[in-house]
ZAMI-793806 format. One record per atom (N, C-alpha, C, O): x, y, z. Coordinates in steps of 0.2 Angstrom, whole numbers, plus 5000, padded with zeros to 4 digits. Layout:
// residues N
R_east_north_up
R_X_Y_Z;
...
END
This chain:
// residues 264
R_east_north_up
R_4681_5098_4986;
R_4687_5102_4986;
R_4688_5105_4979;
R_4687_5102_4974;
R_4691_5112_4980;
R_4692_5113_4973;
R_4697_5110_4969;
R_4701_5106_4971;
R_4699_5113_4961;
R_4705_5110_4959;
R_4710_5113_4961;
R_4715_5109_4962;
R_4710_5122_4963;
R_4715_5125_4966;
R_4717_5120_4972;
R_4723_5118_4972;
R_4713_5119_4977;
R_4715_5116_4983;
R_4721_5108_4982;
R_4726_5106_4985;
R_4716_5106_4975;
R_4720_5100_4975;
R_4725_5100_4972;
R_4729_5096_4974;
R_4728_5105_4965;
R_4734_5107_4963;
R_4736_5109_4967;
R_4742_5106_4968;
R_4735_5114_4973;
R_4739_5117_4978;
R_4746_5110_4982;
R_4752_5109_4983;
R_4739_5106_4984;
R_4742_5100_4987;
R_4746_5095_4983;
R_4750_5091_4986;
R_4745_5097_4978;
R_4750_5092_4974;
R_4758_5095_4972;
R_4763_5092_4971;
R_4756_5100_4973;
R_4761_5103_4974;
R_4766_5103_4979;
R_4772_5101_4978;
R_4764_5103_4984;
R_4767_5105_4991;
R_4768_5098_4991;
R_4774_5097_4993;
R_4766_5092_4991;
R_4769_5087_4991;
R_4774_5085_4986;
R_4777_5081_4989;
R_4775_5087_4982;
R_4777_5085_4976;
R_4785_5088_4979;
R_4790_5085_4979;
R_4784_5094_4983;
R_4791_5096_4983;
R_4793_5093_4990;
R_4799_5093_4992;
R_4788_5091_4993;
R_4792_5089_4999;
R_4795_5082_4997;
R_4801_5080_4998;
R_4792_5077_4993;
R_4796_5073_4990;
R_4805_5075_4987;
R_4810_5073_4988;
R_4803_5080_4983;
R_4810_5082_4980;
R_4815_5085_4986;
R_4821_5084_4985;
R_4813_5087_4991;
R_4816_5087_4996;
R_4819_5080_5001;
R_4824_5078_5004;
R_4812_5077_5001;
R_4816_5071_5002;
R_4822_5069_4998;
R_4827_5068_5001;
R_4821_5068_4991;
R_4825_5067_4988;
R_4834_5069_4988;
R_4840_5066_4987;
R_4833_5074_4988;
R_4838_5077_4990;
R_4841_5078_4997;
R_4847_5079_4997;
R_4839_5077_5002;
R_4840_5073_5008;
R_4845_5066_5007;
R_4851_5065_5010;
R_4841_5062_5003;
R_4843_5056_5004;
R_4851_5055_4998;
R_4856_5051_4998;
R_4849_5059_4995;
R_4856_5061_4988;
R_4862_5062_4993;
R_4866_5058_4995;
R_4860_5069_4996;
R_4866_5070_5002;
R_4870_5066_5008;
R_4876_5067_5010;
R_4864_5062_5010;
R_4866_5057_5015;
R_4869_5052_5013;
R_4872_5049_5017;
R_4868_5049_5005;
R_4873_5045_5002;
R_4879_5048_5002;
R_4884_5044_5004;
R_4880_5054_5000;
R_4886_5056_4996;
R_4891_5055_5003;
R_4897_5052_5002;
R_4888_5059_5011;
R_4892_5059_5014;
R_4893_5053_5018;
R_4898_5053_5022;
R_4888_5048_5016;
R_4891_5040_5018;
R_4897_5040_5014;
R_4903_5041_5016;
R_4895_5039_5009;
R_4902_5037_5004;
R_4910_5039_5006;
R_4916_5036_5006;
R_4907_5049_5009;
R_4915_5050_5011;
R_4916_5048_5016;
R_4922_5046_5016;
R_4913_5046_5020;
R_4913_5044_5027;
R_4918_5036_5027;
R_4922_5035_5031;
R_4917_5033_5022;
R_4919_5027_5023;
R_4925_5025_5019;
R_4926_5023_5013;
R_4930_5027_5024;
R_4937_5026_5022;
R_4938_5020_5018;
R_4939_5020_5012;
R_4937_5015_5022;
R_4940_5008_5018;
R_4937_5008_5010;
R_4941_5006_5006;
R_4929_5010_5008;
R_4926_5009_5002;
R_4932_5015_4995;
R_4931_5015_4989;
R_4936_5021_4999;
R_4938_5025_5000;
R_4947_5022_4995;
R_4950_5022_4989;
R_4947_5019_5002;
R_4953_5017_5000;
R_4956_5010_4993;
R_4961_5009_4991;
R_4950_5007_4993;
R_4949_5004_4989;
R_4948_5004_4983;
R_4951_5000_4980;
R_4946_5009_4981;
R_4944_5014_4974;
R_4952_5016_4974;
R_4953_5016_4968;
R_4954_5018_4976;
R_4963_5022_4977;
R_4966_5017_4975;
R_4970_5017_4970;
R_4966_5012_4980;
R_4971_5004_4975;
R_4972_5002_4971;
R_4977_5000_4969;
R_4964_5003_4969;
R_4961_4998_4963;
R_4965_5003_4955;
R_4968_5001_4951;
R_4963_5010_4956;
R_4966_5013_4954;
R_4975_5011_4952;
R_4977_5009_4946;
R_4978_5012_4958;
R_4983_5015_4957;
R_4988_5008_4956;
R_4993_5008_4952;
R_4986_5002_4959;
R_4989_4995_4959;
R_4985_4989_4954;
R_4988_4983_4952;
R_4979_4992_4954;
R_4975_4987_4949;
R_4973_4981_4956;
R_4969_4977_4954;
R_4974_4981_4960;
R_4971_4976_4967;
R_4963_4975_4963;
R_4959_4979_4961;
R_4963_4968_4965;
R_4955_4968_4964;
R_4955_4966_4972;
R_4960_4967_4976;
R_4946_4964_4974;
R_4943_4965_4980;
R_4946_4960_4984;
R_4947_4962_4989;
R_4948_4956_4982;
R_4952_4949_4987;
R_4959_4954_4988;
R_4960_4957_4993;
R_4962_4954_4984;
R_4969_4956_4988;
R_4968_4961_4990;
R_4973_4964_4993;
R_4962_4966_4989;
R_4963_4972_4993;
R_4962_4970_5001;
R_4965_4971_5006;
R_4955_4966_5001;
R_4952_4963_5006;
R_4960_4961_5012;
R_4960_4962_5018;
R_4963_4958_5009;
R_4967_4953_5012;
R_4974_4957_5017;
R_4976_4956_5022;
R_4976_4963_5010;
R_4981_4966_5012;
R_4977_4971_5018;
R_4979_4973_5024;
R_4972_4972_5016;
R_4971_4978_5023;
R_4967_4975_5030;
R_4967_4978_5035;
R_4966_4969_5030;
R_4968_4965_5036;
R_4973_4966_5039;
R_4973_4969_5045;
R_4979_4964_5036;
R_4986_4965_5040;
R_4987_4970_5041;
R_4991_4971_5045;
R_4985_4978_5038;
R_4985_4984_5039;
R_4983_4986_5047;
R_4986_4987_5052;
R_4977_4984_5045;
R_4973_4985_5053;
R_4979_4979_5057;
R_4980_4981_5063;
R_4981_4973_5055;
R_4982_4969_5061;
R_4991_4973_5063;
R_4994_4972_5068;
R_4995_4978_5057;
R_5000_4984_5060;
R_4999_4986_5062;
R_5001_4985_5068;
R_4994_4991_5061;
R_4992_4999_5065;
R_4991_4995_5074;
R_4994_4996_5079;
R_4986_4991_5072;
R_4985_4986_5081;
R_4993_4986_5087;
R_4993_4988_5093;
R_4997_4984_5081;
R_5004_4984_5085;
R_5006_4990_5085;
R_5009_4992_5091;
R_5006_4994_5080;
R_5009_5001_5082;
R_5007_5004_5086;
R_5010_5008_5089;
R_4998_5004_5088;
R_4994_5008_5093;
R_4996_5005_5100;
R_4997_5010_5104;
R_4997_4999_5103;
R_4998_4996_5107;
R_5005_4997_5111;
R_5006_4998_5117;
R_5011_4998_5104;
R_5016_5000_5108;
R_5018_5008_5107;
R_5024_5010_5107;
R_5013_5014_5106;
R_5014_5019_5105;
R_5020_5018_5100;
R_5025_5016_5102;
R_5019_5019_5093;
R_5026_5016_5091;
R_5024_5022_5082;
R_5024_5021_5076;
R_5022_5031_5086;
R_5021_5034_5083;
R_5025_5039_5078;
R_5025_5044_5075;
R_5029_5034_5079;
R_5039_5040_5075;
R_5037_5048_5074;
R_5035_5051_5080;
R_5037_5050_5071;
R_5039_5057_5073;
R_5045_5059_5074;
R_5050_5056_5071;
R_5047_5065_5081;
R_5052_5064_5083;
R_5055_5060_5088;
R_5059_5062_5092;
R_5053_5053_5087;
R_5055_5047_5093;
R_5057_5041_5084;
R_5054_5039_5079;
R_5062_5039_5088;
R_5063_5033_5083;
R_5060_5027_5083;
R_5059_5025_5088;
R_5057_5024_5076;
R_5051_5021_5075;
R_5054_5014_5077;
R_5060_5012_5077;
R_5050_5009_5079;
R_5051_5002_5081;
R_5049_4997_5078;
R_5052_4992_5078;
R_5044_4998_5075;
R_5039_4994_5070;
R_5039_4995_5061;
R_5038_5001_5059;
R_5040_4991_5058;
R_5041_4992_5052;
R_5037_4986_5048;
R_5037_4980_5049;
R_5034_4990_5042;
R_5027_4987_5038;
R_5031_4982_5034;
R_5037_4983_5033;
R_5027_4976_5030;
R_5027_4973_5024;
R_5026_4976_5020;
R_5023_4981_5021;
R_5028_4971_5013;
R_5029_4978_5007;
R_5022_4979_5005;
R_5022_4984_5002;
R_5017_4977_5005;
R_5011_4978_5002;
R_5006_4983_5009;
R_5002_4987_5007;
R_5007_4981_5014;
R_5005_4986_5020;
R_5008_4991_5017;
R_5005_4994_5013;
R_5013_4991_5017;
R_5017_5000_5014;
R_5014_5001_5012;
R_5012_5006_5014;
R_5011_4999_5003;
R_5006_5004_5001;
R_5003_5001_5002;
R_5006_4996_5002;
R_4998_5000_5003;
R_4993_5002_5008;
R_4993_5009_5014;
R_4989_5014_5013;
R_4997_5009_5018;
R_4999_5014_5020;
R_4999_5020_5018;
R_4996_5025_5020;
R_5005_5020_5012;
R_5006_5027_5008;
R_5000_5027_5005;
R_4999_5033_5004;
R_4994_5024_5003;
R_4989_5026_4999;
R_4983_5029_5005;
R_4977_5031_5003;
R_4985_5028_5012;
R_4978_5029_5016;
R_4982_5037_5019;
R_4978_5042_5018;
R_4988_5039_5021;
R_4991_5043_5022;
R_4989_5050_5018;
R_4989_5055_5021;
R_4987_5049_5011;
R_4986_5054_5005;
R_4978_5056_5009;
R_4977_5062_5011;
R_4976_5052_5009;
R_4970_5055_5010;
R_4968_5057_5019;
R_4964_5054_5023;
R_4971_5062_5019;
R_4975_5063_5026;
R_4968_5064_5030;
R_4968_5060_5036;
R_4962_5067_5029;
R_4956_5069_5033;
R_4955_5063_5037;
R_4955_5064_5043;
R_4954_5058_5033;
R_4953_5050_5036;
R_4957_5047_5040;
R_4956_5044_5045;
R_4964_5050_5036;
R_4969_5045_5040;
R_4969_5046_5048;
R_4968_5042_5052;
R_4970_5053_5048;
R_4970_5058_5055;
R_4965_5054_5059;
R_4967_5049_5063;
R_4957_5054_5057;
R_4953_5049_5061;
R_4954_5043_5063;
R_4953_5041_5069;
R_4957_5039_5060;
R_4958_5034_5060;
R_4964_5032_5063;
R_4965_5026_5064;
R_4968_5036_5065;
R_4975_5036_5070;
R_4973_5036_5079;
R_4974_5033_5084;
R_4968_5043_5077;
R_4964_5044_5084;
R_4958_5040_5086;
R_4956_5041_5092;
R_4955_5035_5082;
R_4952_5030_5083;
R_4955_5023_5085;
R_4952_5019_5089;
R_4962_5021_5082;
R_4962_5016_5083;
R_4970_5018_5090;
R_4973_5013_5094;
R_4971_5022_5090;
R_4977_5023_5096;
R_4970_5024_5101;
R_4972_5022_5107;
R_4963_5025_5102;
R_4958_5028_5107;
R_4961_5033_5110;
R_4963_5031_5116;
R_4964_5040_5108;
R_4967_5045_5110;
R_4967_5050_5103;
R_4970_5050_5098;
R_4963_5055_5106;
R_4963_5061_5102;
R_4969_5063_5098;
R_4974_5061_5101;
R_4970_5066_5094;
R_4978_5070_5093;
R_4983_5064_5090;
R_4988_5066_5087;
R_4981_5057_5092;
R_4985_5053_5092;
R_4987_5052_5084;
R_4983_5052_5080;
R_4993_5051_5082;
R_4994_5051_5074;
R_5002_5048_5072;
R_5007_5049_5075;
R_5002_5042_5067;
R_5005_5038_5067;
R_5009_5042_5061;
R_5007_5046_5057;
R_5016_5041_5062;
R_5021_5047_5057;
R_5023_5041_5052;
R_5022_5035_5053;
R_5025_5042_5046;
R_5028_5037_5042;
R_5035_5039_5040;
R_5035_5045_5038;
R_5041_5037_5040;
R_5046_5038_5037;
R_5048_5037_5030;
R_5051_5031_5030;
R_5048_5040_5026;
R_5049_5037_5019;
R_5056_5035_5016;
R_5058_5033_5010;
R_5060_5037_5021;
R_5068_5036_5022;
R_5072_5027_5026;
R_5077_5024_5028;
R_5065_5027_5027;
R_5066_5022_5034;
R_5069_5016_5030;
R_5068_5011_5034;
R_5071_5014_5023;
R_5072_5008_5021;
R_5077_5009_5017;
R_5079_5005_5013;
R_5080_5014_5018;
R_5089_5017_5013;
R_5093_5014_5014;
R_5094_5010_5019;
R_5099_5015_5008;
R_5103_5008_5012;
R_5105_5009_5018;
R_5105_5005_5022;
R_5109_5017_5021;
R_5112_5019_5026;
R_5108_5016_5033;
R_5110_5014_5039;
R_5101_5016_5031;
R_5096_5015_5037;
R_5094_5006_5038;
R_5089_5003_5040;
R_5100_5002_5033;
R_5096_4994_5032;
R_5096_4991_5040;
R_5091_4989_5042;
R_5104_4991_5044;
R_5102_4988_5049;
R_5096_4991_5054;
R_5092_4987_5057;
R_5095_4997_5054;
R_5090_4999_5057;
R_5085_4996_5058;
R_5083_4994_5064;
R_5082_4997_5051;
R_5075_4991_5047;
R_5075_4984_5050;
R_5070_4983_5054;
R_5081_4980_5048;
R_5081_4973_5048;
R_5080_4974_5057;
R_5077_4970_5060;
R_5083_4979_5060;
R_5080_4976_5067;
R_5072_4978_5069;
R_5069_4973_5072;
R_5070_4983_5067;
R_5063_4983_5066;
R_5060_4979_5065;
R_5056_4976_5069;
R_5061_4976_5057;
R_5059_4971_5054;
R_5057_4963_5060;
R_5052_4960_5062;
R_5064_4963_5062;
R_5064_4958_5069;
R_5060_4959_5073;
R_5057_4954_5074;
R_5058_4965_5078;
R_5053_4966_5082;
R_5046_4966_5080;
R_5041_4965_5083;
R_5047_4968_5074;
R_5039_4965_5072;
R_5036_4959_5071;
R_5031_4956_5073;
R_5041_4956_5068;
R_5040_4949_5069;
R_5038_4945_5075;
R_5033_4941_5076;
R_5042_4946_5079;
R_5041_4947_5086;
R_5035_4947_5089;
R_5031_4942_5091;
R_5033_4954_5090;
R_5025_4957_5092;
R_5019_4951_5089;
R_5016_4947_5092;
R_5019_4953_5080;
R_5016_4950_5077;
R_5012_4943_5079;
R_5006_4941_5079;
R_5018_4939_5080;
R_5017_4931_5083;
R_5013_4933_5091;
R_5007_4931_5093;
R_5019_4937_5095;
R_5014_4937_5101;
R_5008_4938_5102;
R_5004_4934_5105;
R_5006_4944_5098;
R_4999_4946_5100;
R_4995_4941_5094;
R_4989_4941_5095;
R_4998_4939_5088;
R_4991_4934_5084;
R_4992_4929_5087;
R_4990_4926_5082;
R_4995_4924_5093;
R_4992_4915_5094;
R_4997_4913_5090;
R_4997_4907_5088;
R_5003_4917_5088;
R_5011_4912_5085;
R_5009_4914_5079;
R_5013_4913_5074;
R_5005_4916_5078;
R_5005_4917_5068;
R_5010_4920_5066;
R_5014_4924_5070;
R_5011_4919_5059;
R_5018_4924_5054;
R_5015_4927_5050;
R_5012_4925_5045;
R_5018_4934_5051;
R_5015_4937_5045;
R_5014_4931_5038;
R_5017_4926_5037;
R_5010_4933_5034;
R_5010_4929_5029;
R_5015_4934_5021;
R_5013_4939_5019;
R_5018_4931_5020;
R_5024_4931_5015;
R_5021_4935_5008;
R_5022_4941_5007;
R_5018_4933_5005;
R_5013_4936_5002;
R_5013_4941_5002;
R_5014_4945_4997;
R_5010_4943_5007;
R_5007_4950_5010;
R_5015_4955_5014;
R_5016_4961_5012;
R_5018_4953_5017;
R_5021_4954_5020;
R_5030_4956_5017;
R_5034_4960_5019;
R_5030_4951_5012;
R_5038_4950_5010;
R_5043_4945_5014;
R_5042_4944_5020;
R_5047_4941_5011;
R_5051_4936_5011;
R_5055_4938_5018;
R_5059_4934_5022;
R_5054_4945_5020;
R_5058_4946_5024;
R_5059_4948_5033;
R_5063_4950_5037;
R_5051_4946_5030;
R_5046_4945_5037;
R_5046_4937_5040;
R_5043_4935_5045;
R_5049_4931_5037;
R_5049_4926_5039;
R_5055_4926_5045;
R_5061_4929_5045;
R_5052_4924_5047;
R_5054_4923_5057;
R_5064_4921_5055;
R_5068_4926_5057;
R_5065_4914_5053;
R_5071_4914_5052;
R_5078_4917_5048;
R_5084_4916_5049;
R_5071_4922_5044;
R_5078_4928_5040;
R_5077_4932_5044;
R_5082_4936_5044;
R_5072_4934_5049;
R_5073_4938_5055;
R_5078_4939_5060;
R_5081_4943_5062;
R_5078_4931_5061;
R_5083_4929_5066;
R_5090_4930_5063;
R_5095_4932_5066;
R_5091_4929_5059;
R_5098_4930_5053;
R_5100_4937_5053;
R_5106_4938_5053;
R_5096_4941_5053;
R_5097_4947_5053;
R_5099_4951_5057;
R_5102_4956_5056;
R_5097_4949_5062;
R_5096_4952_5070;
R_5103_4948_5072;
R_5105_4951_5077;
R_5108_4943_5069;
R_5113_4941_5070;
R_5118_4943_5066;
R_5124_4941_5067;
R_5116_4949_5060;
R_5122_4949_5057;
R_5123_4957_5057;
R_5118_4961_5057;
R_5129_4960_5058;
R_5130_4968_5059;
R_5129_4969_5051;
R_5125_4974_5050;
R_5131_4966_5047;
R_5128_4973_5040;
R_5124_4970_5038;
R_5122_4973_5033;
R_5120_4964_5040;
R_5110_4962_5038;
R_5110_4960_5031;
R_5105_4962_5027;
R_5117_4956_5028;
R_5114_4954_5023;
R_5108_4949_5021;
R_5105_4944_5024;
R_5106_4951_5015;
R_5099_4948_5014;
R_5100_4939_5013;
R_5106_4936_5012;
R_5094_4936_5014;
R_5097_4928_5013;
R_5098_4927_5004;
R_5094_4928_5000;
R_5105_4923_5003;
R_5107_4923_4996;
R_5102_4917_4995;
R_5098_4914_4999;
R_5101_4916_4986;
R_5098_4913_4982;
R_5102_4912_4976;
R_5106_4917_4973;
R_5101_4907_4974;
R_5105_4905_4967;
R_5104_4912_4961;
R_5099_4915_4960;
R_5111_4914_4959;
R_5109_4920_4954;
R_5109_4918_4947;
R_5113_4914_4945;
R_5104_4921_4943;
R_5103_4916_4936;
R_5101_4921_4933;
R_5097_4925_4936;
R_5101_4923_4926;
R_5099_4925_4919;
R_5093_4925_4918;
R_5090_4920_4916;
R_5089_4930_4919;
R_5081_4930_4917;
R_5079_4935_4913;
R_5083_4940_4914;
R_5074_4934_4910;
R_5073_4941_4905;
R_5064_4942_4906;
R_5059_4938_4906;
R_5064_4949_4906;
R_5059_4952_4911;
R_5055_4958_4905;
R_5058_4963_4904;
R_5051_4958_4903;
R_5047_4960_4899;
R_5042_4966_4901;
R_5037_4965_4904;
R_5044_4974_4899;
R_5039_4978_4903;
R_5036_4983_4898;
R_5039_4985_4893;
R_5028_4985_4901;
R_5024_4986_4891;
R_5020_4993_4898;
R_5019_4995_4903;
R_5020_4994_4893;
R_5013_5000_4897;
R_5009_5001_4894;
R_5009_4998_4889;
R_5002_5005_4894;
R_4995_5004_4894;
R_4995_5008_4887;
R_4991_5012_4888;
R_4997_5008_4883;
R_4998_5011_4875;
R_5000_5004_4871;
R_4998_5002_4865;
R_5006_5000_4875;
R_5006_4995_4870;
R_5014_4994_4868;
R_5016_4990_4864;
R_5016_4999_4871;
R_5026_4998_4871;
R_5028_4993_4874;
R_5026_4992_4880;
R_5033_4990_4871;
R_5040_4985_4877;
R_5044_4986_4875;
R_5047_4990_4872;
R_5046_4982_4878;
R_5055_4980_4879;
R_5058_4977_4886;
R_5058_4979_4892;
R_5062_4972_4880;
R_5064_4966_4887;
R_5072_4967_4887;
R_5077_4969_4883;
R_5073_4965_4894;
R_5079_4965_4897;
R_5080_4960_4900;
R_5077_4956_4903;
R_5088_4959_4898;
R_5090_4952_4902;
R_5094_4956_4907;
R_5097_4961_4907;
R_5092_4951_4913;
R_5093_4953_4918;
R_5100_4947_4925;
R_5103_4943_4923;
R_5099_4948_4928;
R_5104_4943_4935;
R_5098_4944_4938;
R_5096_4950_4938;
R_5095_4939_4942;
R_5091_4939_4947;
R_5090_4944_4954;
R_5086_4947_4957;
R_5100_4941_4954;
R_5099_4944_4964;
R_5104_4952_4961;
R_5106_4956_4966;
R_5106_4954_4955;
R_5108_4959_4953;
R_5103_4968_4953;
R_5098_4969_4949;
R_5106_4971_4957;
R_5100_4978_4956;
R_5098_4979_4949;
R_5102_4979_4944;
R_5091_4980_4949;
R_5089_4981_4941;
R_5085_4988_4940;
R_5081_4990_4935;
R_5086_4992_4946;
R_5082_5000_4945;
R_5085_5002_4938;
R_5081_5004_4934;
R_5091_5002_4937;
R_5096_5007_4931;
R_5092_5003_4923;
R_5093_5005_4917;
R_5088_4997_4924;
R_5084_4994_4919;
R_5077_4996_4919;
R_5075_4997_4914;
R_5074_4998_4925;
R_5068_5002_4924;
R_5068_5008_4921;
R_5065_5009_4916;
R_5073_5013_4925;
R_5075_5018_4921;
R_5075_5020_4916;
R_5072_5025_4913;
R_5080_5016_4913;
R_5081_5016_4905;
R_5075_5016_4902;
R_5073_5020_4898;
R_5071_5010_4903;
R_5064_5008_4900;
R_5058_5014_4901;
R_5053_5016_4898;
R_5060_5016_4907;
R_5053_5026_4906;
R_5058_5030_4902;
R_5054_5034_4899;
R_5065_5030_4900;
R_5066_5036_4896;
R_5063_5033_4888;
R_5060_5037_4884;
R_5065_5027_4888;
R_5062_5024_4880;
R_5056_5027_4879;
R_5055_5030_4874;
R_5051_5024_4886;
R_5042_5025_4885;
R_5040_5036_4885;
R_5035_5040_4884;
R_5048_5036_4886;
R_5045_5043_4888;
R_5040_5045_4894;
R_5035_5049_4893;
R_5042_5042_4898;
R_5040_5044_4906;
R_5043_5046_4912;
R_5049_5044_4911;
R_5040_5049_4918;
R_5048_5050_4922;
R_5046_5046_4928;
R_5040_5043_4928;
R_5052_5044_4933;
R_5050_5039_4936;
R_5044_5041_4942;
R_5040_5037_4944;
R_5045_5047_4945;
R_5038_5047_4948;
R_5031_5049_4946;
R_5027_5051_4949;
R_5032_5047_4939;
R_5025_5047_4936;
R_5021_5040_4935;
R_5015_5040_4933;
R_5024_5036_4937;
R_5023_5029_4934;
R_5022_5025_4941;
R_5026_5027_4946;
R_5018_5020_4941;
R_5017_5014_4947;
R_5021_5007_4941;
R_5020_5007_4935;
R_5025_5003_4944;
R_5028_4998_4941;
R_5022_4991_4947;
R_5022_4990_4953;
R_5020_4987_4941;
R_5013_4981_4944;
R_5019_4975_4941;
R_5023_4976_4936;
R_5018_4971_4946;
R_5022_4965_4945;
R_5017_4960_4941;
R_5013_4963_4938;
R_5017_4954_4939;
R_5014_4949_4934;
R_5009_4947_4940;
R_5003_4946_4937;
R_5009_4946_4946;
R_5002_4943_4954;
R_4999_4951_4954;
R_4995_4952_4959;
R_5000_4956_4949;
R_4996_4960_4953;
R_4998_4964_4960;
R_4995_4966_4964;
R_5004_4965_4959;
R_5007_4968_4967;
R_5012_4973_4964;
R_5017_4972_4959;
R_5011_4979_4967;
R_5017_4986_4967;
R_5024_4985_4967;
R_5027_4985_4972;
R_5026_4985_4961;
R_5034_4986_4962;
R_5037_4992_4965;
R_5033_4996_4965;
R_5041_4993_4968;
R_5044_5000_4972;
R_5052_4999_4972;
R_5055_5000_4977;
R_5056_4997_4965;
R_5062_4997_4969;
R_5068_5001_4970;
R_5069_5006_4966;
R_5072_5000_4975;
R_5077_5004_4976;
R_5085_5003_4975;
R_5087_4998_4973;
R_5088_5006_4976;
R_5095_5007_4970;
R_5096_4998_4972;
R_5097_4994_4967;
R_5096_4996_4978;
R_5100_4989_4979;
R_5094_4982_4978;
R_5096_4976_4978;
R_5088_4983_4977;
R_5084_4980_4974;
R_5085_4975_4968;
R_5087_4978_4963;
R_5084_4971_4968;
R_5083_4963_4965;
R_5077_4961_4962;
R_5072_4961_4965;
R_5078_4958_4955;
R_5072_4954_4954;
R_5070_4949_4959;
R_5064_4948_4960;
R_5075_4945_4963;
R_5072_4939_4966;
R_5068_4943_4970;
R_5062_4942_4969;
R_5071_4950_4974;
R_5067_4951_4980;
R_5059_4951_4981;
R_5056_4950_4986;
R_5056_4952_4974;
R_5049_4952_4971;
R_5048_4949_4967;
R_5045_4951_4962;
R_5051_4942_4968;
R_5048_4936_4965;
R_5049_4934_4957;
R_5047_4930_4953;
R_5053_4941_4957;
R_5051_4936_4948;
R_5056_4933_4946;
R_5061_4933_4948;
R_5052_4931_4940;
R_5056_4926_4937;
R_5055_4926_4929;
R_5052_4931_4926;
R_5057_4920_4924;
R_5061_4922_4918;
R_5053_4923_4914;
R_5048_4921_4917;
R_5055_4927_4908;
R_5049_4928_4905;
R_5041_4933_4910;
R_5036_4936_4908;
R_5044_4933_4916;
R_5038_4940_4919;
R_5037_4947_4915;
R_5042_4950_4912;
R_5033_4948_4915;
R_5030_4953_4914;
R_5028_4959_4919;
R_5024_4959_4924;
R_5032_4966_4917;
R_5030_4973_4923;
R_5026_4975_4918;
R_5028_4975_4912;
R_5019_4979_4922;
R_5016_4984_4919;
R_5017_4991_4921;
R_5017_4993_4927;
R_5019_4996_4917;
R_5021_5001_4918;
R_5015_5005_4916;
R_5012_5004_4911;
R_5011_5009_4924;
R_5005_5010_4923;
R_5007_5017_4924;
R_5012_5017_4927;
R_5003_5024_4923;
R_5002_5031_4923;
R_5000_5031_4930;
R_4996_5027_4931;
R_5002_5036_4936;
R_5000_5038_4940;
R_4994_5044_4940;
R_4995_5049_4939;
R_4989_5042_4941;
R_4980_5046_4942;
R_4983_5049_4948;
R_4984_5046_4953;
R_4984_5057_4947;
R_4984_5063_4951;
R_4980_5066_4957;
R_4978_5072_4957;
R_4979_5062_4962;
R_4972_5067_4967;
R_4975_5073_4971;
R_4981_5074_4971;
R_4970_5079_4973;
R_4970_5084_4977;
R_4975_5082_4983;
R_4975_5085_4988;
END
């Protein structure tokens, strides 16, 4: 054989290799988009600092929501919603909803009905709309147990306000107030990723939004720029009537005031 013949061949192999190669480049890439949950997890971990256990953990009960919302069509939109999430499901939610291509899939896969698409209300927890909630809150709990074998959402994952007996309290009182706790003087320490603080004394079961506030005008942030991380690693979110207790904390905690990373 000559050397033409054999350079020839080494060539034409050479390229069908690089073509393999790039094959195999491509089929990874579109694994990767393909795979919502590795997807969303990267997003968490970002946006909440979640390592692999509590993400692992929170997006169980996501799928074991969505299960309840599919089963009782419980799609809101223009029909009033029935089922309402734990606070760590919530974002979770809000962070799968962003990335809408997948979500879409994922609505029509897990309803088994094309088109089908789960709405979220981002108003659904105002003060105006609490009884609403709290009765929500109650048929969730409800479902929940039904369809897992008596299980309770777990507290954790879920919020203090998914336990079955402040359900039932709530479901018996017309303005739904929340269950009291001793109120007491704690001071609560919040720094952000630069190396700023500033601590505040606070009342426990007292709203303390108008203390975060103040604390992004200090750091020089606005508030929808910023994620608020509690001391366990879990999403702060709070609202005008929100409380330290409600999120667990206590004297001497620490909030991280993290920058929000911008996606498409």
């Amino acid at each position: 054989m000559s050397r033409r013949s054999r350079d020839g061949g080494g060539k034409s192999q050479s390229r069908k290799r690089g073509s393999g190669d790039l094959n195999s480049s491509s089929k990874r890439k579109r694994s990767e988009h393909d795979d919502w949950i590795a997807r969303l997890r990267r997003v968490c971990a970002r946006e909440f600092q979640w390592n692999h256990h509590l993400f692992s953990r929170v997006l169980f009960e996501y799928l074991r929501f969505m299960t309840l919302k599919a089963n009782v069509k419980d799609t809101g939109g223009d029909k009033p919603l029935r089922l309402s999430p734990g606070r760590l499901v919530d974002c979770l939610w809000h962070m799968h909803i962003l990335d809408s291509y997948h979500y879409a899939r994922f609505c029509a896969q897990i309803a088994e009905e094309n088109g089908c698409f789960f709405h979220h209300d981002p108003l659904g927890n105002c003060d105006e709309n609490k009884i609403e909630r709290n009765a929500r809150v109650a048929t969730t709990c409800l479902a929940y147990r039904a369809r897992y074998d008596g299980e309770k959402p777990p507290t954790d994952i879920w919020g203090v306000e998914f336990n079955e007996d402040f359900a039932d309290a709530a479901r018996s009182e017309e303005d739904a107030k929340e269950a009291k706790v001793p109120n007491s003087a704690i001071r609560i320490l919040l720094e952000d990723n630069v190396g700023n603080r500033l601590q505040w004394k606070l009342q426990s079961q007292k709203p303390f939004l108008y203390a975060l506030e103040a604390s992004l005008a200090h750091f020089g942030y606005e508030l929808n720029a910023v994620a608020f991380i509690g001391p366990d690693g879990w999403p702060i979110s709070p609202t005008k009537r929100c409380t330290p207790a409600n999120f667990g904390l206590r004297d001497n905690d620490k909030i991280s005031v993290m920058e929000r990373q911008c996606g498409c």
